[in-house]
PyMOL Python script that loads the backbone (N, CA, C, O; Angstrom):
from pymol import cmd

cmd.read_pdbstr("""\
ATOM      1  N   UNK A   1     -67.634  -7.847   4.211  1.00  0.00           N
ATOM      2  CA  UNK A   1     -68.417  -7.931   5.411  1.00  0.00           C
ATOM      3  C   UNK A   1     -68.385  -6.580   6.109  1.00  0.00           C
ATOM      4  O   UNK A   1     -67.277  -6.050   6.196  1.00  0.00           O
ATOM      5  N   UNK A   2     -69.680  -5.796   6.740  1.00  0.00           N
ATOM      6  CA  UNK A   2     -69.946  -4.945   7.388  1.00  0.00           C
ATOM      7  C   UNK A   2     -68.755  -4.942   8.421  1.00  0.00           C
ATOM      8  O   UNK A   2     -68.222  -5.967   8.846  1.00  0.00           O
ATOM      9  N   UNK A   3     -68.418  -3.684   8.761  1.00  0.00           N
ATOM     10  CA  UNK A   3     -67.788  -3.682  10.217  1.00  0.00           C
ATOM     11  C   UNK A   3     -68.720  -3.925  11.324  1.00  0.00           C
ATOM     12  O   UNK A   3     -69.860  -3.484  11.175  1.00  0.00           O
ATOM     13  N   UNK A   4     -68.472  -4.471  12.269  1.00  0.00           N
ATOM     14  CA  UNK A   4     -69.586  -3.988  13.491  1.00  0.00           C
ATOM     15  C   UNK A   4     -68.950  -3.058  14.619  1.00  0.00           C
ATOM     16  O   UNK A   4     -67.725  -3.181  14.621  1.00  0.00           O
ATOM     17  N   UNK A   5     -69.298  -2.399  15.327  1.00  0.00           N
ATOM     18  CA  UNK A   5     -69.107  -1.509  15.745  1.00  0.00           C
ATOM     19  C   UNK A   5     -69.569  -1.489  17.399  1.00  0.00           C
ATOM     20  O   UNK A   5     -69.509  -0.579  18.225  1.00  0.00           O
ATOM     21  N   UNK A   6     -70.049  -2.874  17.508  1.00  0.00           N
ATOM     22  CA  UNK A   6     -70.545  -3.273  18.883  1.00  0.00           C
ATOM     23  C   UNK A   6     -69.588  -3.786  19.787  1.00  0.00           C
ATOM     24  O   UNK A   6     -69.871  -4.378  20.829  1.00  0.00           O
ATOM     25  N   UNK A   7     -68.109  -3.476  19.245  1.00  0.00           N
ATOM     26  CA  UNK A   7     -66.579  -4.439  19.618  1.00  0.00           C
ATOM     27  C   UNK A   7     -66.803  -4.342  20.836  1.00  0.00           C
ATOM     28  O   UNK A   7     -67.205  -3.269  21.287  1.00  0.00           O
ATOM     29  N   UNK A   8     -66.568  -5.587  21.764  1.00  0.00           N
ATOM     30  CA  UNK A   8     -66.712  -5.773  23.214  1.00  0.00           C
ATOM     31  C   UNK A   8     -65.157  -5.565  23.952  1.00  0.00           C
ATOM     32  O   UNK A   8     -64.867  -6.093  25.025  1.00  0.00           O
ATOM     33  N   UNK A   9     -64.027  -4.505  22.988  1.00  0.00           N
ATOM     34  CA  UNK A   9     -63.005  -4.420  23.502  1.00  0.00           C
ATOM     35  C   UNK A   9     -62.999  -3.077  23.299  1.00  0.00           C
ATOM     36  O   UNK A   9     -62.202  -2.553  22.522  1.00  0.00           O
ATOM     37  N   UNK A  10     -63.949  -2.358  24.027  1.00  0.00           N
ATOM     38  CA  UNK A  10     -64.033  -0.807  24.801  1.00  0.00           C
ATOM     39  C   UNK A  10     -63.271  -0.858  25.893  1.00  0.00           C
ATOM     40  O   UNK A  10     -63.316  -1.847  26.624  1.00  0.00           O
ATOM     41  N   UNK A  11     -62.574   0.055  26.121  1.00  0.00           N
ATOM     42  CA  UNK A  11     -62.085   0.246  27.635  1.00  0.00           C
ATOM     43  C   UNK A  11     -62.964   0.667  28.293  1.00  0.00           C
ATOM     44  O   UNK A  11     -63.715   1.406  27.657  1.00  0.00           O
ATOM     45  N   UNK A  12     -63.348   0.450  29.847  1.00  0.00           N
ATOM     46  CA  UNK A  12     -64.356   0.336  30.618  1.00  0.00           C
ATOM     47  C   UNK A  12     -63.323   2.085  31.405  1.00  0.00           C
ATOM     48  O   UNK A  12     -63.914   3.150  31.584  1.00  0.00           O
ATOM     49  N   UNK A  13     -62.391   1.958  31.596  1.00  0.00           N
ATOM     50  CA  UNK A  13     -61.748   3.246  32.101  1.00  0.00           C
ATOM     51  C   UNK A  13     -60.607   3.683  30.739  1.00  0.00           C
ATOM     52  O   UNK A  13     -59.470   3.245  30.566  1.00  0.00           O
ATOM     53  N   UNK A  14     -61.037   4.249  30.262  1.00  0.00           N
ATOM     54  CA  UNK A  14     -59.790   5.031  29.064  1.00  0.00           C
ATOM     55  C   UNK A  14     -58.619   5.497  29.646  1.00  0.00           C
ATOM     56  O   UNK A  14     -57.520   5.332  29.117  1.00  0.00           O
ATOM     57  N   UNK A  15     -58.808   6.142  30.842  1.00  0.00           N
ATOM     58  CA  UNK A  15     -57.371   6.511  31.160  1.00  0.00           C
ATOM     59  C   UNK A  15     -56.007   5.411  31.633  1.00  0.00           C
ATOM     60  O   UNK A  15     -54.874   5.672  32.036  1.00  0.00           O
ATOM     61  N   UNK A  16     -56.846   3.858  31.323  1.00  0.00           N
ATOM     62  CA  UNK A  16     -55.903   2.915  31.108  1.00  0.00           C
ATOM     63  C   UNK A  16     -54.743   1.923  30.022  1.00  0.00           C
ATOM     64  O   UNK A  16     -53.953   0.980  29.987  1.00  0.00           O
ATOM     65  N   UNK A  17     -55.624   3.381  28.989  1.00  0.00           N
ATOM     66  CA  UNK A  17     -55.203   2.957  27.676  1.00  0.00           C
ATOM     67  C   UNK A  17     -53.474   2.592  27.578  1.00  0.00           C
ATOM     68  O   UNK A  17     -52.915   1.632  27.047  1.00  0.00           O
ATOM     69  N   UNK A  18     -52.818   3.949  28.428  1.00  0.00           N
ATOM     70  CA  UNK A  18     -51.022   3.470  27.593  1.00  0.00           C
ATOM     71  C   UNK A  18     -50.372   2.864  29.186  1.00  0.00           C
ATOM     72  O   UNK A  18     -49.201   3.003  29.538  1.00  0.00           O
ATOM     73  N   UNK A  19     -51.440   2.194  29.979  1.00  0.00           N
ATOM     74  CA  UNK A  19     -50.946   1.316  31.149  1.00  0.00           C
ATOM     75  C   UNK A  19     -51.394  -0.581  29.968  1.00  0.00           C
ATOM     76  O   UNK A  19     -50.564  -1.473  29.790  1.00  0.00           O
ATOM     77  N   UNK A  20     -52.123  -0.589  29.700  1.00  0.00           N
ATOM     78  CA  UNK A  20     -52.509  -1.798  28.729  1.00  0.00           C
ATOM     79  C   UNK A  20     -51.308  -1.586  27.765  1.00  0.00           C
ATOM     80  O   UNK A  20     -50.626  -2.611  27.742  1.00  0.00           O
ATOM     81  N   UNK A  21     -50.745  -0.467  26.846  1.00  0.00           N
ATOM     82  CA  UNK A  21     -50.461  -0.743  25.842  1.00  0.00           C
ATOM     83  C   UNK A  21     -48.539  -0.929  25.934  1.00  0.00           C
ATOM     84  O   UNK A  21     -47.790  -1.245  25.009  1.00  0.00           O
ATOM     85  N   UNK A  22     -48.085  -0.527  27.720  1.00  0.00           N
ATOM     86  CA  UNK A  22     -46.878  -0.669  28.246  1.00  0.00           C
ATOM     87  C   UNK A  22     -47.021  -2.131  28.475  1.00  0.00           C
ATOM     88  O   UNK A  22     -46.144  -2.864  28.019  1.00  0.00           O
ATOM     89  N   UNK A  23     -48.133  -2.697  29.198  1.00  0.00           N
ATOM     90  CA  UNK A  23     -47.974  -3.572  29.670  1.00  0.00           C
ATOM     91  C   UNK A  23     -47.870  -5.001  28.276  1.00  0.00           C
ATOM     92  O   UNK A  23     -47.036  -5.905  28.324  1.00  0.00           O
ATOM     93  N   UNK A  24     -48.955  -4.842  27.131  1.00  0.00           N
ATOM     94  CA  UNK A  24     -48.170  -5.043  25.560  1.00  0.00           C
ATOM     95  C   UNK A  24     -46.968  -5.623  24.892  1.00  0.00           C
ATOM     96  O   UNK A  24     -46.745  -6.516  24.075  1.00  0.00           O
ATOM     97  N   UNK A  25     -46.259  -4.713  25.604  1.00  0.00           N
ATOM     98  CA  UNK A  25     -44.552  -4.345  24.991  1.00  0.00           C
ATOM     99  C   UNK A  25     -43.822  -5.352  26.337  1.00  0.00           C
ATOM    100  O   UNK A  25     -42.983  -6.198  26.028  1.00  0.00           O
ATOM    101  N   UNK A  26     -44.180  -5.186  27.629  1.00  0.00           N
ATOM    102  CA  UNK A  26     -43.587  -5.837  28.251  1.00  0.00           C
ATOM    103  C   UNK A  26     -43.911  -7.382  28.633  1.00  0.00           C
ATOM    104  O   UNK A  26     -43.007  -7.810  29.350  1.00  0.00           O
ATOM    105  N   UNK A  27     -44.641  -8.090  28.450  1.00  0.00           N
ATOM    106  CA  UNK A  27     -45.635  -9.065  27.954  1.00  0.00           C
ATOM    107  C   UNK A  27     -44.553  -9.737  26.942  1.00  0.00           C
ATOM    108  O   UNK A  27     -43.698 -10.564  27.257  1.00  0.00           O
ATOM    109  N   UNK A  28     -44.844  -9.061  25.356  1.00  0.00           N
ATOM    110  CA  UNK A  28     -43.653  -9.602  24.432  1.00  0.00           C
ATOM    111  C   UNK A  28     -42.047  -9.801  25.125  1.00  0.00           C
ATOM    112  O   UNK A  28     -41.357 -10.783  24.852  1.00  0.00           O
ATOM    113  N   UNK A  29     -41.773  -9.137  25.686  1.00  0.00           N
ATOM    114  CA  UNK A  29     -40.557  -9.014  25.884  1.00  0.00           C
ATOM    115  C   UNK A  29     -40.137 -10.102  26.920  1.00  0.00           C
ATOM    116  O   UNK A  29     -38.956 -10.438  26.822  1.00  0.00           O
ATOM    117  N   UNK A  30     -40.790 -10.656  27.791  1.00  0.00           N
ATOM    118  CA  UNK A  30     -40.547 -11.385  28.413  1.00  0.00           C
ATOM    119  C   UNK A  30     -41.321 -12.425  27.917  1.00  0.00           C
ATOM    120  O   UNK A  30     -41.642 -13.203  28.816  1.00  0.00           O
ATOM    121  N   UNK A  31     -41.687 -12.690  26.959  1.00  0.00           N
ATOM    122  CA  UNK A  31     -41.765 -14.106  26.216  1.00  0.00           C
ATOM    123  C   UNK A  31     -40.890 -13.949  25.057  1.00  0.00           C
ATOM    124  O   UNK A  31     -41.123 -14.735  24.139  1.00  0.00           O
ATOM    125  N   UNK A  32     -40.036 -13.202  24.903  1.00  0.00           N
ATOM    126  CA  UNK A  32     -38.582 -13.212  23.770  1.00  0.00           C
ATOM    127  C   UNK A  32     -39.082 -13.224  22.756  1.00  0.00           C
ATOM    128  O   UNK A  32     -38.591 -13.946  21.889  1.00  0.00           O
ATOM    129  N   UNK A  33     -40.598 -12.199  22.374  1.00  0.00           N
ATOM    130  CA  UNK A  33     -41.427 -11.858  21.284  1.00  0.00           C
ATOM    131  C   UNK A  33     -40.669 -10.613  20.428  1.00  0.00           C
ATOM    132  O   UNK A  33     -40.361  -9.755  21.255  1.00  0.00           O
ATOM    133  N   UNK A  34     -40.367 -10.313  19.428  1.00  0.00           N
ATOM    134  CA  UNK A  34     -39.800  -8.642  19.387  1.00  0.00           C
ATOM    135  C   UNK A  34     -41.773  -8.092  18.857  1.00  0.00           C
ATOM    136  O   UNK A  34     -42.421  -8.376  17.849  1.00  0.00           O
ATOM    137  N   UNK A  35     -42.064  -7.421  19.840  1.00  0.00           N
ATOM    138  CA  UNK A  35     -43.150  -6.582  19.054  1.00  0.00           C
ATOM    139  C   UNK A  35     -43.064  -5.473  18.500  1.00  0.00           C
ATOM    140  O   UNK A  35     -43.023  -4.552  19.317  1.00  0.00           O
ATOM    141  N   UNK A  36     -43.020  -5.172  17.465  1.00  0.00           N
ATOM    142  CA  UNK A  36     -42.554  -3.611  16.716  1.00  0.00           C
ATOM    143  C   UNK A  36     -42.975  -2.659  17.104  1.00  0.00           C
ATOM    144  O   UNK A  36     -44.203  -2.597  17.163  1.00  0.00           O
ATOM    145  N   UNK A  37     -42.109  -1.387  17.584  1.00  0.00           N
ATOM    146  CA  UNK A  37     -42.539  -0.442  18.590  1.00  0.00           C
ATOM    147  C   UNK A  37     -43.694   0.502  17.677  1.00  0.00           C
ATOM    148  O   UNK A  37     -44.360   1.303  18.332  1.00  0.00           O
ATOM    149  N   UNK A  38     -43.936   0.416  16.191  1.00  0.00           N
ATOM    150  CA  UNK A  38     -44.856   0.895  15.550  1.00  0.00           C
ATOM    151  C   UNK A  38     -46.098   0.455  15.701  1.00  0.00           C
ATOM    152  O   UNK A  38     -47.053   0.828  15.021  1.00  0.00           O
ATOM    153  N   UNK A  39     -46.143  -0.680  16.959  1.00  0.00           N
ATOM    154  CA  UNK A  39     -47.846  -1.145  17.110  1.00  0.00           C
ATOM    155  C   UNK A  39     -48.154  -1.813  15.884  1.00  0.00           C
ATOM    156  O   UNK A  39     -49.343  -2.110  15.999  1.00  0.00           O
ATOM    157  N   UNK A  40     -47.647  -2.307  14.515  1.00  0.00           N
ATOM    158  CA  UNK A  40     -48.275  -2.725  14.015  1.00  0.00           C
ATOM    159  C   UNK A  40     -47.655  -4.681  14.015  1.00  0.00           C
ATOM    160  O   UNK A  40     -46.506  -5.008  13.720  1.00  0.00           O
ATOM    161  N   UNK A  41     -48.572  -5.494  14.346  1.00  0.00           N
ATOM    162  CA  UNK A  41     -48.664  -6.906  14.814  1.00  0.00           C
ATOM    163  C   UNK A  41     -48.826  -8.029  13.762  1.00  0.00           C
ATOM    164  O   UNK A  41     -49.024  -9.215  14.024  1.00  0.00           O
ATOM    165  N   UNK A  42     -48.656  -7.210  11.940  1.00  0.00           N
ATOM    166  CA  UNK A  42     -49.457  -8.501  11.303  1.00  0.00           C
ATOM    167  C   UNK A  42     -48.257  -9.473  10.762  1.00  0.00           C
ATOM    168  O   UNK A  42     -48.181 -10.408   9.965  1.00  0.00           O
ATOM    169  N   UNK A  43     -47.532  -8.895  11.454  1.00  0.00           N
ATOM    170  CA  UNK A  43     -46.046 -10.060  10.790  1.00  0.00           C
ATOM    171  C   UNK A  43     -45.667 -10.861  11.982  1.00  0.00           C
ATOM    172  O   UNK A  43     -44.595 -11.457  12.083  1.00  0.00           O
ATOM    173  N   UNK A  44     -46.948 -10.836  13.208  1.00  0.00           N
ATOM    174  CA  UNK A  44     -46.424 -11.894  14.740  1.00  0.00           C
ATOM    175  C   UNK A  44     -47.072 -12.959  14.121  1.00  0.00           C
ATOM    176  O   UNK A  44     -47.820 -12.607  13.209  1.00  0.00           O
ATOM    177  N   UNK A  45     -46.999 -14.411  14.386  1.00  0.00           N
ATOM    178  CA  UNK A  45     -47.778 -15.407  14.314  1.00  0.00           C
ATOM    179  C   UNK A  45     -49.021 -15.527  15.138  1.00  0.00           C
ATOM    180  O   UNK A  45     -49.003 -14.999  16.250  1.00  0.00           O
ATOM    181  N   UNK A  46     -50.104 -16.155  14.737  1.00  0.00           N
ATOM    182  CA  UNK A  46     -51.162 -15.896  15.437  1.00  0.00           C
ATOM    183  C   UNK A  46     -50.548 -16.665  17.053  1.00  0.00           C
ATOM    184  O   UNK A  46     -50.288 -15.995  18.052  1.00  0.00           O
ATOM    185  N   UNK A  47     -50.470 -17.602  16.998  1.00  0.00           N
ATOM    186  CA  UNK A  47     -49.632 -18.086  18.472  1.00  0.00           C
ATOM    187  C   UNK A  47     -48.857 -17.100  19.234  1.00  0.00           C
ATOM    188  O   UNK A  47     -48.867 -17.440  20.418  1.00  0.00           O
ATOM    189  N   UNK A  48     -48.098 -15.871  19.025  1.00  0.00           N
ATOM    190  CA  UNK A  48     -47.537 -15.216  19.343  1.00  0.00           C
ATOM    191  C   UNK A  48     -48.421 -13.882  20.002  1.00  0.00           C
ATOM    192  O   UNK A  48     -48.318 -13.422  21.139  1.00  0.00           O
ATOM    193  N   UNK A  49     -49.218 -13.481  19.017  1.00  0.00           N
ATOM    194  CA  UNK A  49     -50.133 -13.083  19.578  1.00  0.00           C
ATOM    195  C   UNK A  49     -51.268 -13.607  20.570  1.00  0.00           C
ATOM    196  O   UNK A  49     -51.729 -12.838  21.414  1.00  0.00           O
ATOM    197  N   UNK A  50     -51.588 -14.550  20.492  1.00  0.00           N
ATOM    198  CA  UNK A  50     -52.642 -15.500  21.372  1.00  0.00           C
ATOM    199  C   UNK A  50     -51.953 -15.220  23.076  1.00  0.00           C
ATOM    200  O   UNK A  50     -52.582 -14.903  24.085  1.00  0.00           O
ATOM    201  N   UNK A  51     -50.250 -15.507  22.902  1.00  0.00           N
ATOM    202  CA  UNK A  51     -49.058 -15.626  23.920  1.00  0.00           C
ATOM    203  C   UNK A  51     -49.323 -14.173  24.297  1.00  0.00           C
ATOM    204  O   UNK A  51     -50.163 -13.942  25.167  1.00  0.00           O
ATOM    205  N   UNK A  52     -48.868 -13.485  23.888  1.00  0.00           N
ATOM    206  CA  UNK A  52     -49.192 -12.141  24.407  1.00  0.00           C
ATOM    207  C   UNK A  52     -50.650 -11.649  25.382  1.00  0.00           C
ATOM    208  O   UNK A  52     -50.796 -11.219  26.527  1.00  0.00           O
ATOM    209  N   UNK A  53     -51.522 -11.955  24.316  1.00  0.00           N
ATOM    210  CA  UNK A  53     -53.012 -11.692  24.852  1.00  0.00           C
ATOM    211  C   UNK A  53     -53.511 -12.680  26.151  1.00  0.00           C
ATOM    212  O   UNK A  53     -54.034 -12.317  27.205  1.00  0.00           O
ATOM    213  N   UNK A  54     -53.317 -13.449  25.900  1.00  0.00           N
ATOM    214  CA  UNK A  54     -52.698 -14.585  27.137  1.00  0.00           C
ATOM    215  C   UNK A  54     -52.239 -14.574  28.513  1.00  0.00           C
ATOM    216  O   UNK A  54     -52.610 -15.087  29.568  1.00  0.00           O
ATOM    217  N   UNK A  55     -51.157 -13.690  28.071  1.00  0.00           N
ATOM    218  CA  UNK A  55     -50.290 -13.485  29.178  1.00  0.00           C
ATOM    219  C   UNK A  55     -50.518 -12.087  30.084  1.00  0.00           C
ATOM    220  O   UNK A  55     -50.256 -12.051  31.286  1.00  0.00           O
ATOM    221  N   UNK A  56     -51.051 -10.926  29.316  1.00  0.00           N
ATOM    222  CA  UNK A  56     -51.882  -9.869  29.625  1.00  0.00           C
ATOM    223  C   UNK A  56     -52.738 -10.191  30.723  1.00  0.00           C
ATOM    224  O   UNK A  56     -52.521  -9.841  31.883  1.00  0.00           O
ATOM    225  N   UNK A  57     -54.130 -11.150  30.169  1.00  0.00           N
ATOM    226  CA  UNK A  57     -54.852 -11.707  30.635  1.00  0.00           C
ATOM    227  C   UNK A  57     -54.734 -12.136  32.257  1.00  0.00           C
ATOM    228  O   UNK A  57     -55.382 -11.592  33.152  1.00  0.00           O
ATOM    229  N   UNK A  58     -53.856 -13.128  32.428  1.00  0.00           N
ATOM    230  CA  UNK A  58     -53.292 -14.069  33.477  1.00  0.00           C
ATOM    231  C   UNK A  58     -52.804 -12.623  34.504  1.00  0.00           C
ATOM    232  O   UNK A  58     -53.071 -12.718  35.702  1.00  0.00           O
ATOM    233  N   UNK A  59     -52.326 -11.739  34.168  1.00  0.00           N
ATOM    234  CA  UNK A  59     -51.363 -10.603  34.675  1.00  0.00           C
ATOM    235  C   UNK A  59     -52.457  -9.796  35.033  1.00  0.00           C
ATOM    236  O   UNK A  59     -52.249  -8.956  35.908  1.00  0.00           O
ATOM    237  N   UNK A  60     -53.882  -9.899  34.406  1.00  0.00           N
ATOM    238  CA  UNK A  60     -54.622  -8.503  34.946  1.00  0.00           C
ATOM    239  C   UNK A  60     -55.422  -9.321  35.551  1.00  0.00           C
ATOM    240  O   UNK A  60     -55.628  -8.871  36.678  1.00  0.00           O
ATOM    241  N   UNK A  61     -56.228 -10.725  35.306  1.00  0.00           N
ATOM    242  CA  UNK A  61     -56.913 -11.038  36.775  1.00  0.00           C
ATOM    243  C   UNK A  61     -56.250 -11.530  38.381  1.00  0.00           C
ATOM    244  O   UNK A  61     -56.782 -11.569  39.490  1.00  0.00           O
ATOM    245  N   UNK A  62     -54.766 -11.890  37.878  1.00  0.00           N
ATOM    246  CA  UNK A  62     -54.003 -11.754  39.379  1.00  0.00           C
ATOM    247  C   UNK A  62     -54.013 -10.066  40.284  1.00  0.00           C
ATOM    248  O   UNK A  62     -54.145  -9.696  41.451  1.00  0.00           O
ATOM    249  N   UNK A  63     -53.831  -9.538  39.194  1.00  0.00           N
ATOM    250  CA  UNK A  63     -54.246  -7.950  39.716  1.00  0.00           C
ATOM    251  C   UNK A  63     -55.357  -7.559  40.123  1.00  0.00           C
ATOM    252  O   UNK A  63     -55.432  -6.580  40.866  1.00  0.00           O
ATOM    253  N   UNK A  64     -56.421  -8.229  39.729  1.00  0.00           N
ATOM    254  CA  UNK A  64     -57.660  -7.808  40.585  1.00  0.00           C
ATOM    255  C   UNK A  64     -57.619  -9.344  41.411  1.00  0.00           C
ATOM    256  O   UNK A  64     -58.631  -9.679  40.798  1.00  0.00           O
ATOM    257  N   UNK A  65     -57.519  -9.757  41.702  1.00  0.00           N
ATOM    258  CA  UNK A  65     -57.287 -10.946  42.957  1.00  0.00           C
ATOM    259  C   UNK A  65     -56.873 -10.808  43.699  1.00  0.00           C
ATOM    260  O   UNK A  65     -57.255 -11.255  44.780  1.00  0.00           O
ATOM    261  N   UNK A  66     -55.246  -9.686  43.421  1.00  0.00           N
ATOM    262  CA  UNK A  66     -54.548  -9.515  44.775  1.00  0.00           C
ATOM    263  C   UNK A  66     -55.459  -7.718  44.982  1.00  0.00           C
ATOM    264  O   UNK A  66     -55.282  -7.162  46.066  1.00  0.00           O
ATOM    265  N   UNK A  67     -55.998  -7.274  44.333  1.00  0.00           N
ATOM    266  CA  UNK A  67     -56.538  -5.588  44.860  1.00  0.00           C
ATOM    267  C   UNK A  67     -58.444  -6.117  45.649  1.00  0.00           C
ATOM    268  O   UNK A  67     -59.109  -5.404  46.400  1.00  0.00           O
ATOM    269  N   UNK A  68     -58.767  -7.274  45.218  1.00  0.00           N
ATOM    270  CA  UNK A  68     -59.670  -7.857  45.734  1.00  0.00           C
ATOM    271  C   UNK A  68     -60.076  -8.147  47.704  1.00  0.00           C
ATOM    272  O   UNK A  68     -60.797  -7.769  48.627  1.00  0.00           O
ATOM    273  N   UNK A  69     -58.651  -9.360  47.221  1.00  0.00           N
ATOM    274  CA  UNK A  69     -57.691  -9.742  48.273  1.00  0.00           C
ATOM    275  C   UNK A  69     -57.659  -8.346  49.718  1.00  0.00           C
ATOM    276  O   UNK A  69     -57.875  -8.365  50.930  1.00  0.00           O
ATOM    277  N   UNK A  70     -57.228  -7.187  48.612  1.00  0.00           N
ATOM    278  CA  UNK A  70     -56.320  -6.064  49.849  1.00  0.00           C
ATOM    279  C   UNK A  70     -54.842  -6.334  50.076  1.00  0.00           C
ATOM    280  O   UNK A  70     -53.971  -6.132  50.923  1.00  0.00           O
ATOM    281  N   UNK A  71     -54.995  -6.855  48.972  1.00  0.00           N
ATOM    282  CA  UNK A  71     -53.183  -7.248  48.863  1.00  0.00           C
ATOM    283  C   UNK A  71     -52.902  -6.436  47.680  1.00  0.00           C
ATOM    284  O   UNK A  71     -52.272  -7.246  47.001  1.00  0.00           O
ATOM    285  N   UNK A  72     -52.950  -5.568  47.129  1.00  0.00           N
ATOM    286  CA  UNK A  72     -52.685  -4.752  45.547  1.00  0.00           C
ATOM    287  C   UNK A  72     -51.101  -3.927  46.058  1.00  0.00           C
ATOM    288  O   UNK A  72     -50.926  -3.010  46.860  1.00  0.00           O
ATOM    289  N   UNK A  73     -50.294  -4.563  45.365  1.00  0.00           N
ATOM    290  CA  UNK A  73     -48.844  -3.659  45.340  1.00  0.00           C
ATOM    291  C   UNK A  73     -48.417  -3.780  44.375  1.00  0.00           C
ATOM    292  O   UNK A  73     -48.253  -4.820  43.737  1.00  0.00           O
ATOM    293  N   UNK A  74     -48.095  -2.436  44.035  1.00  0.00           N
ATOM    294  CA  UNK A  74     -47.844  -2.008  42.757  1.00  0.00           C
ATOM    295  C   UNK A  74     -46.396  -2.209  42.334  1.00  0.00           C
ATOM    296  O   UNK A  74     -45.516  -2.342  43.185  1.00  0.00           O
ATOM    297  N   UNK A  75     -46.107  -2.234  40.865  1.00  0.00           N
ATOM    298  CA  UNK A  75     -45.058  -2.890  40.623  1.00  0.00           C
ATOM    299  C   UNK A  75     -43.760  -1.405  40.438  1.00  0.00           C
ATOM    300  O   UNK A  75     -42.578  -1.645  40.189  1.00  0.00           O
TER     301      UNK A  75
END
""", "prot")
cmd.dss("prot")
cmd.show_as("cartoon", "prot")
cmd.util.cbc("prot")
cmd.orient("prot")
C-alpha cells in the first residue's frame, strides 16, 4: 500500500516538538509503562500505547481549558 503523505499528525507549531515528545516519556512513566528511551514503541502493546496517546490527549485539552479559562500555570 502507497504511503500517504496527507498525515493529519503535522505539528501546527514545530517548536513543540521535544515539549510533546517529554511529555511522551512522562505520560509512560506515570502509568508504570517503561517506554524505551530509543523512541522506538513496537514491543508496547497496542493498549499501552492507546494509554499513552490517551493520556497525552486528556493532559493537552485540560491545558487549553485552563489557558482558555486564563487560568494557564505552568508546571
Amino acid at each position: 500500500m502507497a504511503q500517504n503523505n496527507n498525515s493529519s499528525n503535522n505539528l501546527v507549531v514545530k517548536q513543540a516538538s521535544g515539549a510533546l515528545e517529554q511529555m511522551k516519556y512522562e505520560v509512560a512513566q506515570e502509568l508504570g509503562i517503561n517506554f524505551p528511551q530509543d523512541g522506538y514503541a513496537g514491543n508496547l502493546t497496542s493498549y499501552e500505547n492507546g494509554s499513552i496517546g490517551g493520556y497525552i490527549t486528556k493532559r493537552l485539552v485540560t491545558l487549553a481549558e485552563q489557558q482558555l479559562a486564563g487560568q494557564f500555570v505552568s508546571r
